[in-house]
C-alpha positions in Angstrom: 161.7 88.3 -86.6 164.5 88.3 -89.3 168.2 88.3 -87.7 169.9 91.6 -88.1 172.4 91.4 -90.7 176.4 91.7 -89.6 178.7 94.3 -91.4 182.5 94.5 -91.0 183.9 97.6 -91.9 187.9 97.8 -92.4 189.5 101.0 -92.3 192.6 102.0 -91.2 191.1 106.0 -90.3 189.2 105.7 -87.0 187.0 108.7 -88.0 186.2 106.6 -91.3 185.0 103.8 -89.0 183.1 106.4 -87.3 181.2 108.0 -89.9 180.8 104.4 -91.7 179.4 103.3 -87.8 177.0 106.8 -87.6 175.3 105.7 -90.9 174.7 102.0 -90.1 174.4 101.3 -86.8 170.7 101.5 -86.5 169.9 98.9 -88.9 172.6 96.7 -88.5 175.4 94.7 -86.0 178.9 96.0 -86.8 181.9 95.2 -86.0 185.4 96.8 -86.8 188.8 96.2 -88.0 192.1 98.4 -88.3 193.9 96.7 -91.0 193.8 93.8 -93.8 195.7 91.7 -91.4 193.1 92.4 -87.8 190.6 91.6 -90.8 191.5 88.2 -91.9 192.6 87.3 -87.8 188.5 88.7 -87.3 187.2 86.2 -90.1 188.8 83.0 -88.3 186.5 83.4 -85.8 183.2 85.0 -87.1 181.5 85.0 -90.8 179.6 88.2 -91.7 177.1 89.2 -94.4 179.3 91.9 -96.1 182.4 93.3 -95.4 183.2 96.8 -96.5 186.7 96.9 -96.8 188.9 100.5 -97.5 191.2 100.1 -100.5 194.3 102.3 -99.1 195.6 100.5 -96.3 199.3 100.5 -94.5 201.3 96.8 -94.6 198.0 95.1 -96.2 195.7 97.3 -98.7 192.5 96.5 -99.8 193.3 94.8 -103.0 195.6 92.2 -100.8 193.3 91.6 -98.6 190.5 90.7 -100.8 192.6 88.4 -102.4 193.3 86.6 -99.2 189.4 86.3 -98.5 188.8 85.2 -101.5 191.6 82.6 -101.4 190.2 81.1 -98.5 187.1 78.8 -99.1 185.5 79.7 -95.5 185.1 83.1 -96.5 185.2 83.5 -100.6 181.4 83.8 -100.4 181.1 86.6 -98.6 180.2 89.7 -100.5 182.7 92.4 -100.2 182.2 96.2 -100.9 185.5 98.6 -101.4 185.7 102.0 -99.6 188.1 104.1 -101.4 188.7 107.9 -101.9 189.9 106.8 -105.5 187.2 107.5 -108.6 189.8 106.4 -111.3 187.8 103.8 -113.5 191.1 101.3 -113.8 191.0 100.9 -109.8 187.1 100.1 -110.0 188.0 97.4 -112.9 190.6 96.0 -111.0 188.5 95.4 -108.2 185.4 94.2 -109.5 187.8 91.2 -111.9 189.1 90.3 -108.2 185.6 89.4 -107.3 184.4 92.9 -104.7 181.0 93.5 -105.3 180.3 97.1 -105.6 182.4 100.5 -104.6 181.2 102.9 -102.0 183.3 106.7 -102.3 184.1 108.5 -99.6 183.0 110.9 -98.6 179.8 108.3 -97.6 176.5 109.8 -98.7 174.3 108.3 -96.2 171.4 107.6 -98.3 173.6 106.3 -101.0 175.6 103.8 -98.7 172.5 102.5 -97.5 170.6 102.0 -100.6 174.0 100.1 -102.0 174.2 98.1 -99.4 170.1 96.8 -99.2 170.4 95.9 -102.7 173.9 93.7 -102.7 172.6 91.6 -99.2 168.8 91.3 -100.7 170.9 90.1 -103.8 173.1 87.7 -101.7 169.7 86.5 -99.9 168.7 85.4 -103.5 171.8 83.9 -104.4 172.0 81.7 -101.3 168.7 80.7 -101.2 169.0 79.5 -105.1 172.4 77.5 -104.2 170.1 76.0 -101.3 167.7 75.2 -103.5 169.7 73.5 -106.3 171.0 71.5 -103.3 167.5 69.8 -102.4 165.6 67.9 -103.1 162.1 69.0 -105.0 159.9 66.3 -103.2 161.0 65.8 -99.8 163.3 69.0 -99.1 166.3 66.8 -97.9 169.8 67.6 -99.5 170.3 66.1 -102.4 172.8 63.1 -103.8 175.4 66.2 -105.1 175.3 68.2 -101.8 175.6 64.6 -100.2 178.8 63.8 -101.9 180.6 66.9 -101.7 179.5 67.5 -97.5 181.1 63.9 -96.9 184.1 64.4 -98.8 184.7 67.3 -97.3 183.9 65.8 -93.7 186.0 62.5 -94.7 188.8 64.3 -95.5 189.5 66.0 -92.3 191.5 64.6 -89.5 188.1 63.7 -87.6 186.6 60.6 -90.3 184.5 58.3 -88.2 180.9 58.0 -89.0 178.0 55.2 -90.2 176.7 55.6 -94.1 173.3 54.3 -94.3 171.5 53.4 -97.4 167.5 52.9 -97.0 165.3 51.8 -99.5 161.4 51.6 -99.0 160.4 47.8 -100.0 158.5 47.1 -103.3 157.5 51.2 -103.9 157.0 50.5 -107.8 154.0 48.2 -106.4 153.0 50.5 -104.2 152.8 53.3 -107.1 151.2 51.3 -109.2 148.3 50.2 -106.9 147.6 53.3 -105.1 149.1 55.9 -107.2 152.0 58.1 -107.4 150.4 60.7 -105.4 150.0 58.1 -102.3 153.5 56.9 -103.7 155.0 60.9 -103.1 153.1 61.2 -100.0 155.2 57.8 -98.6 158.5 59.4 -99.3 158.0 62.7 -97.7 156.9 61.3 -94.3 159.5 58.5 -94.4 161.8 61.6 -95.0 160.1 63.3 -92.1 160.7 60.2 -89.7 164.8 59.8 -91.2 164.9 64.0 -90.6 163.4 63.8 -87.5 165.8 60.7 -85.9 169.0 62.5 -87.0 171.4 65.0 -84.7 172.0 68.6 -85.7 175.5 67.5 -87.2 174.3 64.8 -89.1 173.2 65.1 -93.0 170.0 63.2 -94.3 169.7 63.2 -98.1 166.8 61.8 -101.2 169.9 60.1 -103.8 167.1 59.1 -106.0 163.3 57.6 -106.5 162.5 55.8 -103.4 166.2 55.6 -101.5 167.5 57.6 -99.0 170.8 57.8 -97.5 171.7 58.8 -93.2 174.9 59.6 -92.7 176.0 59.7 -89.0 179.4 61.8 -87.7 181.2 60.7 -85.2 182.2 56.9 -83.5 179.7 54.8 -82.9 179.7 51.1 -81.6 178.1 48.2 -83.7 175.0 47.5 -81.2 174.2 51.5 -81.0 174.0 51.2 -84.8 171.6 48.2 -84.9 169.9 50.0 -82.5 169.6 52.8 -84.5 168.5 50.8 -87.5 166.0 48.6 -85.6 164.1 51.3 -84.5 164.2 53.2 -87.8 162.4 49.8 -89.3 159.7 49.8 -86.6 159.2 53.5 -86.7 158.9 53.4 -90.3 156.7 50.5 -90.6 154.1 51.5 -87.8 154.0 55.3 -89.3 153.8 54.5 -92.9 151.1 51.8 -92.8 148.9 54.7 -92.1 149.0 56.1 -95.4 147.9 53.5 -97.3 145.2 50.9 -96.5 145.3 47.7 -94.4 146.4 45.6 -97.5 150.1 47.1 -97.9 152.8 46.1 -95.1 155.2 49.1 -95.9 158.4 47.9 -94.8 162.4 49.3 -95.4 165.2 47.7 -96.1 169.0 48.9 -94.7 172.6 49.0 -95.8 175.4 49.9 -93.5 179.0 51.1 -93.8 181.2 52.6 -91.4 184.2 54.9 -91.9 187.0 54.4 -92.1 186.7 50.9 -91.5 185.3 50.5 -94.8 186.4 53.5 -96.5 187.6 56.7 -96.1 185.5 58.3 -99.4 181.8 58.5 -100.6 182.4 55.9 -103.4 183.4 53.8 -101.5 180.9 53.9 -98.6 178.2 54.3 -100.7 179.2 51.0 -102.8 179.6 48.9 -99.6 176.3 50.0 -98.2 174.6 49.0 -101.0 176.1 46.0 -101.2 174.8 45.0 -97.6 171.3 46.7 -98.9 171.3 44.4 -101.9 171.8 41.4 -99.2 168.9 42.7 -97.1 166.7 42.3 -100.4 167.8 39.1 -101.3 166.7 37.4 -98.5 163.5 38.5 -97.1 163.8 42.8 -97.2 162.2 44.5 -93.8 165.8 44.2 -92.1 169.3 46.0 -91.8 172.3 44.2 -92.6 175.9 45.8 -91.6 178.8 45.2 -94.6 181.5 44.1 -92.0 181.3 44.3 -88.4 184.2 46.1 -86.4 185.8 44.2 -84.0 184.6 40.6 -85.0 187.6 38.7 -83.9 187.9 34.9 -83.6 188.5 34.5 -80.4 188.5 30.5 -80.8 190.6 28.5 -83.6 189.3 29.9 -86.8 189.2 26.9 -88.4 186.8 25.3 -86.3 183.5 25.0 -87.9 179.7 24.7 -87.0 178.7 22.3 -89.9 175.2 22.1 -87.8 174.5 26.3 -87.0 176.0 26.5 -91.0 173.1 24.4 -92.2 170.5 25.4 -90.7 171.3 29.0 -91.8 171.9 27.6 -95.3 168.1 25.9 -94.8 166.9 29.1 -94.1 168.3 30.9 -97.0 167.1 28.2 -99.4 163.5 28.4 -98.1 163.3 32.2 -98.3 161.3 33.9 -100.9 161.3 37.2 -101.8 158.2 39.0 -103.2 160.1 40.5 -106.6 157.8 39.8 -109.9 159.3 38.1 -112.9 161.8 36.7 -113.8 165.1 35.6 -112.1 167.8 39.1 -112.4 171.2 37.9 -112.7 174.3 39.5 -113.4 176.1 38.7 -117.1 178.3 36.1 -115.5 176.0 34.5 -113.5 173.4 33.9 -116.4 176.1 32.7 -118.3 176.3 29.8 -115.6 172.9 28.9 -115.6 172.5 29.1 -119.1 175.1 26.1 -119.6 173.9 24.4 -116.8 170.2 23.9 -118.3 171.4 23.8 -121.7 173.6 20.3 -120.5 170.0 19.0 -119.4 168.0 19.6 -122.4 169.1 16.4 -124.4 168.2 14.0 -121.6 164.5 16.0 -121.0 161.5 16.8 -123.1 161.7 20.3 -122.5 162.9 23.4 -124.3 164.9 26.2 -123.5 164.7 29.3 -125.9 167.0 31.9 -125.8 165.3 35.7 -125.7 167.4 38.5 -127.1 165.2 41.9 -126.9 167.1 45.0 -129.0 166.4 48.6 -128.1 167.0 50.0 -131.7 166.4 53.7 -133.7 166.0 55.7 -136.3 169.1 56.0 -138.9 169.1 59.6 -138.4 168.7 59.4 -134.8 171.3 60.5 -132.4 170.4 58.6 -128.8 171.8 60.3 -125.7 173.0 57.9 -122.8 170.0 59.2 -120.6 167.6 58.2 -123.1 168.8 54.3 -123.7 169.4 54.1 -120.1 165.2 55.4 -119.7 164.4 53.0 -122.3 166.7 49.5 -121.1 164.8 50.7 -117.4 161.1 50.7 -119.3 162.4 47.2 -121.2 163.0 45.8 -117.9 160.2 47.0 -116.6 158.2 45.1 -119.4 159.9 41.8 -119.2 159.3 41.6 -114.9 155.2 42.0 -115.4 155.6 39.5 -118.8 157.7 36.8 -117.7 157.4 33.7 -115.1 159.3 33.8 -111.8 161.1 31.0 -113.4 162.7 32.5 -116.3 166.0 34.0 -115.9 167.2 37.6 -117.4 170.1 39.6 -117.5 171.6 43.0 -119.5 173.2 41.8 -122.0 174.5 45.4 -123.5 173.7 48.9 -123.6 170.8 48.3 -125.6 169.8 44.7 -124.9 168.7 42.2 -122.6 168.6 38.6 -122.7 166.0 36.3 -121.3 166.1 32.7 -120.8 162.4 30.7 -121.2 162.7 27.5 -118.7 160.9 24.7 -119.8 158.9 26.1 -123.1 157.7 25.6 -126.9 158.4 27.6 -129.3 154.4 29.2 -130.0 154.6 30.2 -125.8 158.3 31.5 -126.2 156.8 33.7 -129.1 153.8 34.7 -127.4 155.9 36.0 -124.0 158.2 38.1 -126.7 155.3 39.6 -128.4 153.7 40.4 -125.2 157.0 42.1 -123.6 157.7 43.7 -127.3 154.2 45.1 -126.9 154.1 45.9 -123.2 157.4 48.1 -123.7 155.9 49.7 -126.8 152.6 51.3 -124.7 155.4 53.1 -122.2 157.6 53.9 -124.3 157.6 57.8 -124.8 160.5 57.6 -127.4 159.1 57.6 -130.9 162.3 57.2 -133.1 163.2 54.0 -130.4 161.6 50.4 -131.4 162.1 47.1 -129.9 162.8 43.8 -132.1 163.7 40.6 -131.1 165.9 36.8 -131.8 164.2 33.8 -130.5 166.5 30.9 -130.8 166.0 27.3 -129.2 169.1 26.1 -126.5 170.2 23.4 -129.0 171.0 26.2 -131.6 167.7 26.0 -134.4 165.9 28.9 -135.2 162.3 28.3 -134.0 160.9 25.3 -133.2 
């Protein structure tokens, strides 16, 4: 059964309320106010669906009190309706540039009133279910990255900011689209958003930032083994449920980023960032885990700088025998590449092998104007192309914009050419971009073109 809808009528005439009441009453809740000022004291505590608000008003009129409503953020979406005595087109132009709805002249016609006031709350229905809808997400129905940002801001910038930002990313999904499709694929994220919906409390805000991550966003104080509870059981949940929907050959697992506020940050930049950096640890070494970006509370308690050389190498044995499952080649950051690259480079004289030196160029048409979201769909489809063409031993990086660089470990120059050809025509087949082409520089690590 839908809820009955709530009016607040403001008039400073009690028989006005009365008649106003007579009409209504039957198909609506109403409540009443006596001036602008009992108006704004009623809206503190309760929000209506439409106020109807008289224009000629002692201390406070109408047009005063609209502008304090509308002034106010907690009650500026509320439709408002005048009820004046006043048919003068200059009062109706004033009112409707201040933001009121509709006018309703008294005397009331009953019919009239009614039929005015169906049509603004079926029109305020629509409205509110399209800002709802531009807030979700199409897929899974959660809020989306936007609505996200703007509820956490909002939340973090109250006096009340504790809370755990948790980034979740299900484990090697591109795989898992490309061997069972993207319908299987779409039917993974909308029961993992089921299970992340289902584990969170009323006050809480789940939300789909993009493909296959998800972000949980927890209000209140928590303490650091509640969350890795939390998180644990998220990964055992998720991988027991989600198994089901593919066959026995995929081991759907999650991996998990943690912040808190505002022991890491006090904005959603800023808790995002960390999270994912604890999410990008979690995939370096091994996925199917949680990892928290700094623990609260982790005090020294013993001199801090005694150190475990034993308990710190057998973690750093650990790390070194890990192996990830990513395809391809090496990903590196600019810096990083730049390291290695000099590194092998040193070696080359004293070996018999080659290095060559890949650098792949996203180019267009002269008369071509590229938008950012295109070269950014492009560079994604380029890497893309060079993980499935590549060896695991090969490093890569982003050089630019528009280019990427590649580094082939231990080659010649007819196998150098033969992976650029094949990444060239990989990205070429899913590329949907006719005016965009992809060319190439092949250069051996001792400087010569070629062999």
């Amino acid at each position: 059964m839908e809820k009955q809808k709530h009016i607040l009528i403001v008039d400073d005439v009690t028989t006005n309320l009365k008649m106003a009441a007579d009409v209504l009453q039957d198909t609506y809740r109403l409540s009443m106010a006596k001036s602008g000022m009992q108006a704004i004291e009623f809206l503190k505590k309760a929000k209506p669906d439409l106020i109807l608000l008289d224009i000629i008003m002692p201390e406070m009129d109408g047009y005063e009190t609209l502008e304090a409503i509308k002034s106010n953020p907690e009650t500026a979406s509320i439709p408002v309706v005048f009820l004046t005595v006043d048919n003068q087109r200059k009062s109706e132009i004033k009112g409707l540039k201040m933001g009121a709805m509709d006018f309703i002249h008294k005397p009331f016609e009953p019919d009239v009133m009614k039929s005015r006031i169906e049509k603004i709350l079926k029109i305020e229905g629509l409205r509110r279910d399209l800002s709802i809808s531009a807030r979700k997400d199409a897929l899974t129905n959660l809020w989306n990255k936007k609505y996200l940002e703007d509820d956490l801001n909002r939340y973090l910038e109250s006096n009340t900011q504790d809370g755990v930002f948790i980034v979740l990313d299900i484990d090697n999904f591109k795989w898992i689209n490309d061997t069972f499709g993207h319908i299987a694929g779409d039917s993974l994220l909308t029961e993992f958003a089921d299970i992340l919906e289902n584990r969170i409390g009323p006050r809480d805000i789940c939300a789909r930032t993009e493909g296959d991550e998800f972000v949980v966003f927890l209000k209140g104080e928590y303490a650091i083994e509640e969350v890795k509870e939390y998180c644990q059981e998220l990964l055992e949940i998720s991988s027991n449920e989600l198994k089901d929907l593919l066959d026995d050959k995929a081991n759907v697992s999650v991996s998990i980023g943690v912040s808190f506020s505002p022991y890491d940050g006090i904005d959603f930049a800023t808790l995002y960032s960390k999270a994912d950096k604890a999410l990008y640890f979690v995939k370096q070494n091994g996925k199917n885990s949680f990892h928290l970006f700094k623990e609260r509370g982790n005090v020294m308690k013993e001199n801090p700088n005694a150190v475990n050389s034993k308990a710190d190498m057998d973690r750093l044995e650990r790390m070194i025998a890990e192996r990830g499952f990513e395809e391809g080649a090496f990903r590196v950051e600019y810096e990083g590449f730049k390291h290695i690259y000099q590194f092998v480079s040193r070696s080359v004289g004293r070996t018999d092998n080659n290095v060559y030196i890949l650098l792949l160029t996203v180019n267009h048409g002269e008369y071509y104007k590229v938008s950012n979201d295109v070269m950014d769909n492009a560079m994604k489809e380029l890497e893309r192309a060079i993980v499935v063409s590549v060896r695991q031993g090969d490093v890569t990086t982003r050089y630019s914009s528009f280019q990427y660089v590649v580094m082939l470990l231990c080659s010649d120059y007819e196998s150098a050419k033969s992976v650029a050809d094949r990444i060239v025509g990989t990205w070429t087949e899913i590329n949907e971009v006719e005016a965009l082409y992809l060319d190439y520089n092949l250069k051996c690590a001792d400087g010569k073109d070629g062999q």
